[in-house]
C-alpha positions in Angstrom: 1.4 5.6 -5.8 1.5 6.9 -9.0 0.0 9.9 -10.7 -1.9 8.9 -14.1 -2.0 12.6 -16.0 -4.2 13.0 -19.0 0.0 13.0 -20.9 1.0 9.8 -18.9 -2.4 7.7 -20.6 -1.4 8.9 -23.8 2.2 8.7 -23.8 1.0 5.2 -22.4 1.1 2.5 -25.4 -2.4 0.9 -25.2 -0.6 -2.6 -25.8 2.1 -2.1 -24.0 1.8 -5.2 -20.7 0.3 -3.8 -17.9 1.7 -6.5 -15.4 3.8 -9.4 -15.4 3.9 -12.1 -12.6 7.7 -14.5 -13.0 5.7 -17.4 -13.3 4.2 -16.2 -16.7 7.5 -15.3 -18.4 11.1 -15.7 -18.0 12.7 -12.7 -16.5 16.8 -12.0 -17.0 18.6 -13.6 -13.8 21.4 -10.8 -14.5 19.1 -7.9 -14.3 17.7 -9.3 -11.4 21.6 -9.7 -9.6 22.6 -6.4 -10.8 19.4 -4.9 -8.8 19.9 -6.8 -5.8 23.5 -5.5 -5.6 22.6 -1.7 -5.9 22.6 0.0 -2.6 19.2 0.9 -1.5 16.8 3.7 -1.2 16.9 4.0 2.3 20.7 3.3 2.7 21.2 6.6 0.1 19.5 9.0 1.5 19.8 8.4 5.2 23.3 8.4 5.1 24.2 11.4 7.1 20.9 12.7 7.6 20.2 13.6 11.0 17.2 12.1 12.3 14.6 13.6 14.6 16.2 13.1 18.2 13.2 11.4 19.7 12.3 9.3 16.9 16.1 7.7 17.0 15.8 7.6 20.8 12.8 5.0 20.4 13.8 3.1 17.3 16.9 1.3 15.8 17.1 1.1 11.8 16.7 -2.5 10.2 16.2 -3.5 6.8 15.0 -1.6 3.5 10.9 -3.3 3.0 10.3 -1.3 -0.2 10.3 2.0 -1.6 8.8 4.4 -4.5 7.9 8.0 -5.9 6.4 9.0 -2.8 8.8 7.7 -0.2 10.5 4.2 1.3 9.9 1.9 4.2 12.2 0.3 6.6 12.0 -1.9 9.6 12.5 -0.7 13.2 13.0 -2.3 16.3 11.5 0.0 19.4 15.0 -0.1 22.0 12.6 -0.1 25.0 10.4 -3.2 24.1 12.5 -4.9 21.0 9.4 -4.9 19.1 9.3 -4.6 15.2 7.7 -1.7 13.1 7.5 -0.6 9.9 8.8 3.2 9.6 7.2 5.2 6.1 9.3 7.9 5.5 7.1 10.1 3.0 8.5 13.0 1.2 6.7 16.0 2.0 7.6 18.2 -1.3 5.9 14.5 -3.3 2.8 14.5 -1.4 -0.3 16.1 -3.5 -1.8 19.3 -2.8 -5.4 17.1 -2.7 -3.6 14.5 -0.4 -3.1 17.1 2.9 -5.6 17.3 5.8 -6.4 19.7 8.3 -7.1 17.9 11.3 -7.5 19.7 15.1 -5.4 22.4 13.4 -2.5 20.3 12.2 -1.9 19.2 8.9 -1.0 16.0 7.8 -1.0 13.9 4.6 -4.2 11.7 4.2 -2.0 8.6 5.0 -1.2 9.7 8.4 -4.5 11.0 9.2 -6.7 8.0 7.8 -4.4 5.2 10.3 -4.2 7.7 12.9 -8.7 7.9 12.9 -8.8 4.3 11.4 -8.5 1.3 13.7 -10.0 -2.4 11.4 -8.5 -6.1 12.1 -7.9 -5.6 8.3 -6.1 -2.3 8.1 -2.3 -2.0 9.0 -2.1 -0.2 12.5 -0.8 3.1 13.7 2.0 3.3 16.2 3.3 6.8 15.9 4.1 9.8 13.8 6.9 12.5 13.5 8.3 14.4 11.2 11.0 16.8 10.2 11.9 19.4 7.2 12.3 16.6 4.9 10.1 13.7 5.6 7.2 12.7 8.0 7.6 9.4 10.0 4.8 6.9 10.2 5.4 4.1 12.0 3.2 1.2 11.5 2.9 -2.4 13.2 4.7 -5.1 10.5 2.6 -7.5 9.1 3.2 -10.6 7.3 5.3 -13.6 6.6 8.4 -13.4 4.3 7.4 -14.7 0.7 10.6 -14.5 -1.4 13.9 -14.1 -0.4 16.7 -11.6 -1.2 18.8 -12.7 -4.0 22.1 -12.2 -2.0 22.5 -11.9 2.1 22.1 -9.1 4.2 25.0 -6.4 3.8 26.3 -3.6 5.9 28.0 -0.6 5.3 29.9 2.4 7.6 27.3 5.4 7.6 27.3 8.1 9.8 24.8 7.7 13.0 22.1 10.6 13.0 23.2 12.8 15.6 20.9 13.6 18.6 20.7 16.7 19.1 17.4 18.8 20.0 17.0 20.8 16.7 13.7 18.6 15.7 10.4 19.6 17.4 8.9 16.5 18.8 5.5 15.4 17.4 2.5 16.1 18.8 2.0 12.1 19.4 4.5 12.4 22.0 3.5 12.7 25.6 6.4 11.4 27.2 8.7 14.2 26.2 10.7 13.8 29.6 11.5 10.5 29.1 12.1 10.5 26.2 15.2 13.4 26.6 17.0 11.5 28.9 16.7 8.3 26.6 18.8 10.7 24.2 21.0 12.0 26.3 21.8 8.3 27.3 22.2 7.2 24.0 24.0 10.6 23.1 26.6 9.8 26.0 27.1 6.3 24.5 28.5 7.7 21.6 31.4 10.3 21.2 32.5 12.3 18.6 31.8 11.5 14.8 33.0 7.7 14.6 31.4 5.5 11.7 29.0 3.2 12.7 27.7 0.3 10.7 23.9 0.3 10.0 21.6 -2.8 7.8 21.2 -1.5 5.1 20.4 -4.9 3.4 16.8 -5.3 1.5 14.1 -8.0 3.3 11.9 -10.3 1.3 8.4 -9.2 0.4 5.7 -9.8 2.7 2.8 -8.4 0.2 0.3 -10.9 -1.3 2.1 -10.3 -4.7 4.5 -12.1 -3.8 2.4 -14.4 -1.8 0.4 -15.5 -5.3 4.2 -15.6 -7.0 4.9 -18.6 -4.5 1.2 -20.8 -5.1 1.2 -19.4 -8.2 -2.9 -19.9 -8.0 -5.3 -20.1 -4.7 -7.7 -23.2 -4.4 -10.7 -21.6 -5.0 -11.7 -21.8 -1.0 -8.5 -19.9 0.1 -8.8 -17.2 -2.2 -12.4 -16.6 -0.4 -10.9 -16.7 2.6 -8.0 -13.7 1.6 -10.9 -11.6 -0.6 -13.1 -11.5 1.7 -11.1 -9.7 4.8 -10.8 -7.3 1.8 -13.5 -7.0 0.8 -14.9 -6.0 4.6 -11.7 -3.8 5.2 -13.0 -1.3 2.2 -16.9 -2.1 3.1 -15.4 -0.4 6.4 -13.5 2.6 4.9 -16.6 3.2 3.2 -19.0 3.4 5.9 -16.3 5.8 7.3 -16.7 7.8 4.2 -13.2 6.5 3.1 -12.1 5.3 -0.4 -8.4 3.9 -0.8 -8.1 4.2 -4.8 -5.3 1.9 -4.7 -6.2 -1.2 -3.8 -4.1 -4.0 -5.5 -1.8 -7.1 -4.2 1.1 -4.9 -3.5 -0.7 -2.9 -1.0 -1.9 -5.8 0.8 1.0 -7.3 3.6 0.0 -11.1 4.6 1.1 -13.9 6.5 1.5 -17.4 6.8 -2.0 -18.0 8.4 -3.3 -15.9 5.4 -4.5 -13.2 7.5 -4.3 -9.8 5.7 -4.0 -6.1 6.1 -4.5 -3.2 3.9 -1.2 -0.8 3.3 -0.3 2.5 1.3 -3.3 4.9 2.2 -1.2 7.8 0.3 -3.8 8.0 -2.4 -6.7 7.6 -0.4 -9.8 10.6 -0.8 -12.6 11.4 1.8 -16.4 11.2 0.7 -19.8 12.1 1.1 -21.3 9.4 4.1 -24.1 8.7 1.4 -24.9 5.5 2.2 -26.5 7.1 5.4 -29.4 8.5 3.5 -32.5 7.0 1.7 -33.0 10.7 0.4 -32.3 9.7 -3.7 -31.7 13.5 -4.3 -29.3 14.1 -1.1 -27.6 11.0 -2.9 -27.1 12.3 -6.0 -26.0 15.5 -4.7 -23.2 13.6 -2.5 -21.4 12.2 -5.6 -18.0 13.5 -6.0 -15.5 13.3 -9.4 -12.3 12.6 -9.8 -10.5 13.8 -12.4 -6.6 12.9 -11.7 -5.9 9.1 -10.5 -3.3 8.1 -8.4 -2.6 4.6 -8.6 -1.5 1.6 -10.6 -2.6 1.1 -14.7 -3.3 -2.7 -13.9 -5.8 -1.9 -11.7 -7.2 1.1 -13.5 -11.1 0.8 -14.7 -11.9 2.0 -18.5 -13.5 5.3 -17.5 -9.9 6.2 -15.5 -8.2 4.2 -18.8 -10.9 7.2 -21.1 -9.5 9.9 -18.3 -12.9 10.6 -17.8 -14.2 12.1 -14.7 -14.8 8.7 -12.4 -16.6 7.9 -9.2 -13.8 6.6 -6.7 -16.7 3.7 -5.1 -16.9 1.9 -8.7 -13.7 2.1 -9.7 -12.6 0.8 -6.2 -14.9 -2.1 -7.0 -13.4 -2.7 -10.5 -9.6 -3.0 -8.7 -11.6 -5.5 -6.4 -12.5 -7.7 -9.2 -9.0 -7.7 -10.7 -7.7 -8.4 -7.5 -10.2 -11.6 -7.6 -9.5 -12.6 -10.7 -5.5 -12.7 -10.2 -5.9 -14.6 -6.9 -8.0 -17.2 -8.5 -5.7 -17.4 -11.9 -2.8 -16.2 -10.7 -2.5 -13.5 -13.5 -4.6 -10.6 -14.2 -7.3 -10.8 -16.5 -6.3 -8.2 -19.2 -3.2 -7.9 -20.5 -2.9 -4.5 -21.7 -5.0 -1.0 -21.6 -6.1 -1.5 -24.5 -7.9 -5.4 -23.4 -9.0 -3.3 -20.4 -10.7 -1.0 -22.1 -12.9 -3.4 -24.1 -13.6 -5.0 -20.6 -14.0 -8.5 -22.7 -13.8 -11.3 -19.6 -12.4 -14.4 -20.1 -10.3 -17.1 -18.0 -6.7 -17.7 -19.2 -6.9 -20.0 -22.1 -4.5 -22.9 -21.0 -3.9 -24.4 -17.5 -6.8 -22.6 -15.9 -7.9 -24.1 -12.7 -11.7 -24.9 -12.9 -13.9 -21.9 -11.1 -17.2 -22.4 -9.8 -20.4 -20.7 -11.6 -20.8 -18.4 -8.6 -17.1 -17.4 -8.0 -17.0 -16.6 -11.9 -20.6 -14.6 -11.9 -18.8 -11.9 -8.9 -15.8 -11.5 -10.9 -17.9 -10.5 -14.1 -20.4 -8.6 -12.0 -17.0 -6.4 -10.6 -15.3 -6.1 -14.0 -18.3 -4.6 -16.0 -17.3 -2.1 -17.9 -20.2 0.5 -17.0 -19.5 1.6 -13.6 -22.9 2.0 -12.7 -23.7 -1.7 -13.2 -21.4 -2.8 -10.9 -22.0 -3.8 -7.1 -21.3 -1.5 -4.3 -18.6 -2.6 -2.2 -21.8 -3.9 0.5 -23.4 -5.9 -2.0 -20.5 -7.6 -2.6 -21.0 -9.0 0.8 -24.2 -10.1 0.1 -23.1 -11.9 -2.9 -23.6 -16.0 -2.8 -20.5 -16.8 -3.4 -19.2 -15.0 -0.5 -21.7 -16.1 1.8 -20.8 -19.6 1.2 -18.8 -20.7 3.7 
């Protein structure tokens, strides 16, 4: 999740590549090694940070699953059941003033709140929440099949066990407090004075369907119905709840080998206006919110963000939709630059491109016009004959 400010779009050269997938150029195998060797996020700044005391009575650290301005994720094992998760650790001084809700008195970032009131087959699901003076905790089931590989094996290194003791108020997920204090004065007993203990702090291959479209390198066009569509009725959903992601692009999308998908990163997400529940035209009109900053990723940006004009989040979610589309069915996304974006000029990659029906190619231009208001809603999409096609 990054911020685009009115300096970043300027400082930002207009021809400068937007996104690159390895298949489409050669990338240098020694800057790859040297970044596989560096130690990660996770590994840095949990060494010798004291973790809450119920959080590391109920989960083990694993591996390092990815990490960026706004925090880093790392797998978990839960001691009582051996089951995996995937633990967000999200920096509370990075999170946006516009990104907090008050919910039932508490408040938390929009990320925690939107899994915590969101349940969809499509969405990644909410196991738990804590959080401490540095970071909250969101644990989240782990989804999705391994697509790449780590350049070099799994290391370890001596780091200093969180100690247990009681200073961190539990969260208010917890209703097993009891318990839950004698699982840490077990484990607490288990270990004695302040003896190095190894922990993983090794990096695990990418599960995200970035990667996913790095290894086909393009969909047949049937497949890539099948993975747009559970998308495309994931946001359809978040609408209806009055929830827009403003994100949406293959990184934040886990999947697995059956090609089942779910919807990850809800850190920029906004709350709207419920306006599809009215016929009243003027009530409508009255519901439509602007945005002025954006927070997510210049590929995926539509040309009104691109103008840093005030946008509509629906459209522009709809516009990331259709470059979604048009990367799963080329493998590549459709314009190379801001600049290419900007001019909204469609075309399919001029050598090696797989042949696209008439209907598949007539969504992807309906989603990438360049007027926001011509393009469908995230329901019509739905609707739309290809789609509906089995």
């Amino acid at each position: 999740m990054t911020a685009l400010s009115n300096s970043l779009i300027s400082a930002y050269p207009l021809d400068q590549p937007t996104k690159t997938y390895l298949h489409d150029t050669m990338n240098d195998n020694n800057s790859n090694n040297e970044t596989s060797v560096n130690e990660t996020t996770a590994s840095k700044l949990l060494r010798n940070y004291q973790l809450p005391a119920q959080f590391y009575a109920r989960y083990s650290l694993g591996q390092e699953l990815g990490s960026g301005g706004f925090g880093f994720v790392v797998s978990v094992k839960e001691r009582s059941t051996g089951l995996e998760r995937a633990v967000k650790f999200i920096y509370k001084n990075k999170v946006p003033s516009s990104a907090w809700v008050i919910h039932q008195g508490q408040k938390l970032p929009m990320e925690i709140y939107v899994l915590k009131n969101v349940q969809h087959c499509n969405i990644v699901g909410y196991v738990d929440s804590f959080e401490d003076e540095t970071y909250y905790y969101l644990v989240m089931e782990l989804h999705g099949s391994q697509w790449n590989q780590p350049s070099l094996p799994t290391t370890t290194t001596p780091a200093h066990i969180p100690g247990l003791s009681h200073t961190s108020e539990p969260s208010d997920d917890d209703d097993d407090s009891e318990v839950d204090d004698k699982e840490a004065d077990e484990e607490e007993d288990r270990r004695t004075g302040d003896e190095d203990y190894p922990i993983t702090i090794g990096r695990r291959g990418s599960c995200d369907l970035f990667e996913c479209i790095e290894q086909h390198r393009t969909f047949d066009e049937s497949l890539a119905k099948i993975i747009f569509r559970q998308i495309v009725e994931c946001v359809a959903h978040l609408d209806k709840m009055g929830i827009c992601h403003r994100d949406i692009k293959d990184e934040n999308i886990v999947i697995d080998s059956n090609y089942k998908v779910k919807l990850i990163d809800f850190g920029s997400a906004v709350t709207l206006p419920r306006h599809y529940q009215t016929k009243d035209k003027a009530s409508s009109k009255s519901a439509i919110v602007l945005h002025r900053k954006f927070y997510g990723t210049i590929a995926f940006a539509s040309p009104e963000i691109l103008r840093m004009e005030p946008y509509q989040a629906e459209p522009a979610e709809v516009w990331s939709l259709g470059i979604l589309l048009y990367t799963l069915i080329y493998g590549e996304v459709p314009f190379a630059n801001p600049r290419m974006a900007l001019s909204a000029q469609l075309a399919p990659p001029s050598t090696n491109s797989p042949k696209v029906s008439s209907k598949c190619w007539h969504l992807i231009s309906c989603l990438l016009e360049k007027a926001p208001r011509r393009r469908p809603t995230v329901h019509q999409i739905l609707t739309h004959p290809w789609l509906r096609q089995q």
